[in-house]
N, CA, C and O of each residue as an XYZ file, in Angstrom:
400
protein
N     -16.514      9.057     32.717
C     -17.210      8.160     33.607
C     -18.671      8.017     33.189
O     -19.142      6.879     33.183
N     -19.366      8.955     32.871
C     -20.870      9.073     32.300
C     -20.819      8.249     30.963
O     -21.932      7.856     30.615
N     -20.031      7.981     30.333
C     -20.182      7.548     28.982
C     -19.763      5.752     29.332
O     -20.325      4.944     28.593
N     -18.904      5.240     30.316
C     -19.027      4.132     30.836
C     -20.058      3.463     31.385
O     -20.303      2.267     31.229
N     -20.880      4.525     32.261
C     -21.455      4.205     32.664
C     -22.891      3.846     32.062
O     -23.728      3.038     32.465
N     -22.900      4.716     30.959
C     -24.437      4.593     29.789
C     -24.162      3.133     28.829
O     -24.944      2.333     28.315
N     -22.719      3.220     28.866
C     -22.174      1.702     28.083
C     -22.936      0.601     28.793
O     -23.827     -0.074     28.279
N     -22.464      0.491     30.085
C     -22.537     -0.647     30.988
C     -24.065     -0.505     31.115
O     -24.657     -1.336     30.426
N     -24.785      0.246     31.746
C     -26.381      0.356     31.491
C     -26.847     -0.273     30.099
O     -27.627     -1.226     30.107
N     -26.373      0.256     28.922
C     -26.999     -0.230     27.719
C     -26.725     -1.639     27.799
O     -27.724     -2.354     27.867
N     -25.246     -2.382     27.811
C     -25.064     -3.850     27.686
C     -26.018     -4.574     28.756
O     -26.611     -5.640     28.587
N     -26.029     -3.964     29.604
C     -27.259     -4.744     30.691
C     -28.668     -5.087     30.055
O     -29.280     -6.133     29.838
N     -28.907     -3.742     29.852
C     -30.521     -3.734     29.050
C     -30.648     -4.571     27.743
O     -31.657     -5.240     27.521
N     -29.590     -4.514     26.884
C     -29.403     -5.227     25.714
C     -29.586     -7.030     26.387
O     -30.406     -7.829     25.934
N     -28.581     -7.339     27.558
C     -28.739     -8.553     27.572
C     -29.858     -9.133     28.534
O     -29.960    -10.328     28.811
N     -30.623     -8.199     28.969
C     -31.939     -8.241     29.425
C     -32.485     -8.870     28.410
O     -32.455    -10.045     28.045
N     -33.002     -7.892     27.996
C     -33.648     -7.988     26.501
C     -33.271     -9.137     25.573
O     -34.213     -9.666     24.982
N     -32.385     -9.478     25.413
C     -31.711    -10.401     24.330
C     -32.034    -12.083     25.399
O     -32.158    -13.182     24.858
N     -32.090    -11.909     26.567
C     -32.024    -13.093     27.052
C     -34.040    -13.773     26.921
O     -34.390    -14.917     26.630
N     -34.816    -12.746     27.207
C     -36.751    -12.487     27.153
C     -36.617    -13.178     26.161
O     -36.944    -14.363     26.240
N     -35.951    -12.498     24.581
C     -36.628    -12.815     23.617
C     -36.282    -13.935     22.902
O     -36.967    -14.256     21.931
N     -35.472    -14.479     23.182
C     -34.871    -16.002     23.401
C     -34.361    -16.388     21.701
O     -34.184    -15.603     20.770
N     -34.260    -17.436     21.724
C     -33.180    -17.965     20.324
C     -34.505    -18.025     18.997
O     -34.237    -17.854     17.808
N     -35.352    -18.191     19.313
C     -36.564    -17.712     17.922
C     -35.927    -16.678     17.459
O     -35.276    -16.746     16.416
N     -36.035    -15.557     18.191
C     -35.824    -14.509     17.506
C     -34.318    -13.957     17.053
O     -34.056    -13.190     16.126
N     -33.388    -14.604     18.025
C     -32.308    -14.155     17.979
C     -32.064    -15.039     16.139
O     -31.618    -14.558     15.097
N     -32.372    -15.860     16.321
C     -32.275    -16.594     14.651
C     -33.215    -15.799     13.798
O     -33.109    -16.063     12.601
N     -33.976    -15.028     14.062
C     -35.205    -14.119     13.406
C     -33.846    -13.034     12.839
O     -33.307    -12.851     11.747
N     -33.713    -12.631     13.831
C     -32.480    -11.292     13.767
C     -31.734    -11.505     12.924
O     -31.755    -10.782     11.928
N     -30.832    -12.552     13.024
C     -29.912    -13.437     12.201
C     -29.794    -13.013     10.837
O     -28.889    -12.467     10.205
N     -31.419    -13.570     10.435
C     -31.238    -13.729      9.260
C     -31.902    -12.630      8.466
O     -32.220    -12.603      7.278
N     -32.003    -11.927      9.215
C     -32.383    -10.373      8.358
C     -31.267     -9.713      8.729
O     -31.245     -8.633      8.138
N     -30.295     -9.860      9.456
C     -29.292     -8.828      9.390
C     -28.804     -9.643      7.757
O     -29.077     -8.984      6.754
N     -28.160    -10.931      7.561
C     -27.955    -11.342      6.799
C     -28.512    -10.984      5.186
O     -27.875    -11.118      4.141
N     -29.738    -10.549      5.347
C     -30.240    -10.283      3.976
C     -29.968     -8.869      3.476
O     -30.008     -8.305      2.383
N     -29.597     -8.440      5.067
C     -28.965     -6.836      4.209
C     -27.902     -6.803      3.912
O     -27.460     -5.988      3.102
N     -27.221     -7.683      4.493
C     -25.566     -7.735      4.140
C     -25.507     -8.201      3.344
O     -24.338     -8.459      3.056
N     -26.504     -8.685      2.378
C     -26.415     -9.598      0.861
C     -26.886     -8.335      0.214
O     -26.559     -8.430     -0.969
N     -27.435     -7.313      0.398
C     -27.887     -6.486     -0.958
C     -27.017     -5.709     -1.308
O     -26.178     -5.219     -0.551
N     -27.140     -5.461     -2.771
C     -25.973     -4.937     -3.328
C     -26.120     -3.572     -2.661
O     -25.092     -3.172     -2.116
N     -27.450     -2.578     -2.576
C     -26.679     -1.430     -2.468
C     -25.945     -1.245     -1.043
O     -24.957     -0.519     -0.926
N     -26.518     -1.972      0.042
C     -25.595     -2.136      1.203
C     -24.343     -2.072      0.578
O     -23.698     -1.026      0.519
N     -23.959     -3.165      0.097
C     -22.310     -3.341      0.177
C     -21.764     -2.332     -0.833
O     -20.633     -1.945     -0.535
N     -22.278     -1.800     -1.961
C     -22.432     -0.594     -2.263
C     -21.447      0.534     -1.578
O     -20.329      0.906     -1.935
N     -22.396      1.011     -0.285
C     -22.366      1.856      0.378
C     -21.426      1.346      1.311
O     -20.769      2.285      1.761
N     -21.132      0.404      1.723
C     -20.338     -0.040      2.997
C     -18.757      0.335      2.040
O     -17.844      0.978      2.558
N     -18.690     -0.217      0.572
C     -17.432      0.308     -0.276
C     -17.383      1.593     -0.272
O     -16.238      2.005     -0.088
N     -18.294      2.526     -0.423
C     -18.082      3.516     -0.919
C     -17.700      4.253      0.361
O     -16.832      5.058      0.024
N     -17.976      4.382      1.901
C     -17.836      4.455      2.588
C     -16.383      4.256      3.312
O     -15.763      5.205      3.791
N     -15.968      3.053      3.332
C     -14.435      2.455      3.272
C     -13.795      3.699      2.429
O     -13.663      4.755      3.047
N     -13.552      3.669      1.611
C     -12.733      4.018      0.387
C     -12.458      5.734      0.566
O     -11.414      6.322      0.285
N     -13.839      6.386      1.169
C     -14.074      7.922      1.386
C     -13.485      7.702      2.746
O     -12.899      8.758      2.988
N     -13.323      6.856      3.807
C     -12.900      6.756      4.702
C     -11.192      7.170      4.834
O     -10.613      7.973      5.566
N     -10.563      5.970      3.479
C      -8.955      5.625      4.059
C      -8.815      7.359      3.006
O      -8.049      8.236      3.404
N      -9.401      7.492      2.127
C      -8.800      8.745      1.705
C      -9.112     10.190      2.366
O      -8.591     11.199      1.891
N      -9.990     10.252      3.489
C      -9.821     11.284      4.767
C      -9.233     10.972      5.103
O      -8.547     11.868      4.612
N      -8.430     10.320      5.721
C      -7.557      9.749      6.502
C      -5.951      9.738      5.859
O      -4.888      9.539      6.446
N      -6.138      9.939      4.881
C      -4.475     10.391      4.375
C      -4.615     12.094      4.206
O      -3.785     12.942      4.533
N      -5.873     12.276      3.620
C      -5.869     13.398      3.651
C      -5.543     14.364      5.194
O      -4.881     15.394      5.063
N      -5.906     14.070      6.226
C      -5.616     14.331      7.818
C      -4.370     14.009      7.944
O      -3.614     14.650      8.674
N      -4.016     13.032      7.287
C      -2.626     12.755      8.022
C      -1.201     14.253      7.379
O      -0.185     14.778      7.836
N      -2.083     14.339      6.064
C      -0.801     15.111      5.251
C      -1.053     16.339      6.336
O      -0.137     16.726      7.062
N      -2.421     16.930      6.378
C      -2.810     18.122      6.855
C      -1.954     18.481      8.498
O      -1.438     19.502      8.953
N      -2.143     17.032      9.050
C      -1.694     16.969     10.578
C       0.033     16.729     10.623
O       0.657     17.098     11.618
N       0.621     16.180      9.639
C       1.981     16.028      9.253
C       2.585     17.088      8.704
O       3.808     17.109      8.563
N       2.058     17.761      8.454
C       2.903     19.326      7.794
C       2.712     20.057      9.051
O       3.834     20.223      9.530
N       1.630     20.678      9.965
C       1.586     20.856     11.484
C       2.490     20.238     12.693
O       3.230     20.890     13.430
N       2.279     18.940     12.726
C       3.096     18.623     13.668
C       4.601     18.257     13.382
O       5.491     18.154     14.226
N       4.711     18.070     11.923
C       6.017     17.349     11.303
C       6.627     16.261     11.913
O       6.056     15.256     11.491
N       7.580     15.938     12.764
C       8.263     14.849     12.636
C       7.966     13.889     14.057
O       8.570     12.871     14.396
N       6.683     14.668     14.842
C       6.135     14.537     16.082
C       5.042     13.292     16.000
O       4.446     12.743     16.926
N       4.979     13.020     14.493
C       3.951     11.805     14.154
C       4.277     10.362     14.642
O       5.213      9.912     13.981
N       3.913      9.667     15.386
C       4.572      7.788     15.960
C       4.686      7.407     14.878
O       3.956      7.575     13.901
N       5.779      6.777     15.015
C       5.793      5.663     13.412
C       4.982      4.606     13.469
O       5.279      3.633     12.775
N       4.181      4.576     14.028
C       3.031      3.460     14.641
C       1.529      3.898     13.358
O       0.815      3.215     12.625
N       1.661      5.593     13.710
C       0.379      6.088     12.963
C       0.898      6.379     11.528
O       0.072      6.418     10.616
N       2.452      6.624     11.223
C       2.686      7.040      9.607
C       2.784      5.712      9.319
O       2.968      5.671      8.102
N       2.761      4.349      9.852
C       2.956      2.862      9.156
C       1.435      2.648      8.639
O       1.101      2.425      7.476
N       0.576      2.767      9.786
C      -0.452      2.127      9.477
C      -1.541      3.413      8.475
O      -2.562      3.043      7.896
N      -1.047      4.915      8.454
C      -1.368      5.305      7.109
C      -1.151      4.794      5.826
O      -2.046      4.477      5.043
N       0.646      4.679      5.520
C       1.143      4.039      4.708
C       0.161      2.930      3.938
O      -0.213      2.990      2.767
N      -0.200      1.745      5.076
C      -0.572      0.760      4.645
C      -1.993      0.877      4.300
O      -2.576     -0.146      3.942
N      -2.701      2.120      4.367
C      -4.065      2.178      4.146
C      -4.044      2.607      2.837
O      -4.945      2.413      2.021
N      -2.604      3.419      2.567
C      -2.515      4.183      1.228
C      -2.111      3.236      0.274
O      -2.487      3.330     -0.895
N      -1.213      2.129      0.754
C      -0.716      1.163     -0.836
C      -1.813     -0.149     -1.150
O      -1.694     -0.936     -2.089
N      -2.917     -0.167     -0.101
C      -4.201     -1.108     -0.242
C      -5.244     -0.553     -1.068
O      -5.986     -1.217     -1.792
N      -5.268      1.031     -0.883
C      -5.978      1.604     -1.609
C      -5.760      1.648     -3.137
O      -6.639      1.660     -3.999
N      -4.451      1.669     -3.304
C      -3.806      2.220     -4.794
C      -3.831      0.881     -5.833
O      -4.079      1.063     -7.025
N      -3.533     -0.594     -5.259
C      -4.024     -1.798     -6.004
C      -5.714     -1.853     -6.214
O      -6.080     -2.109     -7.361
N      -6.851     -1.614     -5.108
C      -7.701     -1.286     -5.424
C      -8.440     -2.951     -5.022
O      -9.522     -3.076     -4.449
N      -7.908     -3.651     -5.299
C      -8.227     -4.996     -4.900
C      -8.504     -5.756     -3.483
O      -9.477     -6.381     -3.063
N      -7.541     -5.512     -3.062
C      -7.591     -5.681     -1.080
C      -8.792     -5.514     -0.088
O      -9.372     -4.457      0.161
N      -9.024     -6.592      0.365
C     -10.464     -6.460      1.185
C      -9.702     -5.596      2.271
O      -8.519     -5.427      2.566
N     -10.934     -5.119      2.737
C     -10.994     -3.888      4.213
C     -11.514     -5.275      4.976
O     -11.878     -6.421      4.712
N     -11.287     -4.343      6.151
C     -11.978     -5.230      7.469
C     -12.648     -5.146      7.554
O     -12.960     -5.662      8.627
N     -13.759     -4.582      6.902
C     -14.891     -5.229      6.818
C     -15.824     -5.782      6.110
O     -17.042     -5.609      6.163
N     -14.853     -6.833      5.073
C     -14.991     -7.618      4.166
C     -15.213     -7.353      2.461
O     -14.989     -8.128      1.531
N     -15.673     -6.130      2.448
C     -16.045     -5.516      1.229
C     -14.717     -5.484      0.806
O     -13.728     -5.445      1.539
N     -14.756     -5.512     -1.029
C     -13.762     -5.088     -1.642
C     -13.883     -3.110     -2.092
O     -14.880     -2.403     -2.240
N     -12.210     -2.739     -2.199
C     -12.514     -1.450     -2.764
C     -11.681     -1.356     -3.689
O     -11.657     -0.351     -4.400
């Protein structure tokens, strides 16, 4: 409940705030978020990140699959699966646009 409630406080204050400083800036914002999302070492790091990501994540799964064995949803061994054969072509954008 405390962590809802700091949510809902923050989105308030955010759209406080976001409403003051009006569309100048919100186009100010814009386009500097934009210029970081253009530099290489950002996207860099946003790959390298991804990639160290899906391979914890198999790595947990083997660790948590030999523990729990056959107690895993086929919901969570599918969508491992599919993190593992995106990884192995190497080509496949992530969701969040970067290639790895």
């Amino acid at each position: 409940m405390r962590y809802r409630l700091t949510f809902v406080v923050g989105l308030a204050a955010g759209y406080v705030l976001g409403t003051r400083a009006g569309r100048e800036r919100y186009e100010q914002l814009k386009k500097t978020a934009r210029q970081v999302a253009r530099n290489p070492a950002v996207r860099n790091t946003a790959e390298t990140a991804a990639l160290q990501g899906r391979q914890f994540a198999g790595k947990a799964y083997h660790s948590v699959s030999e523990k729990v064995g056959d107690r895993v949803p086929e919901s969570v061994a599918h969508r491992v699966r599919s993190l593992r054969t995106r990884n192995v072509n190497g080509t496949a954008d992530d969701d969040w646009g970067t290639n790895t």
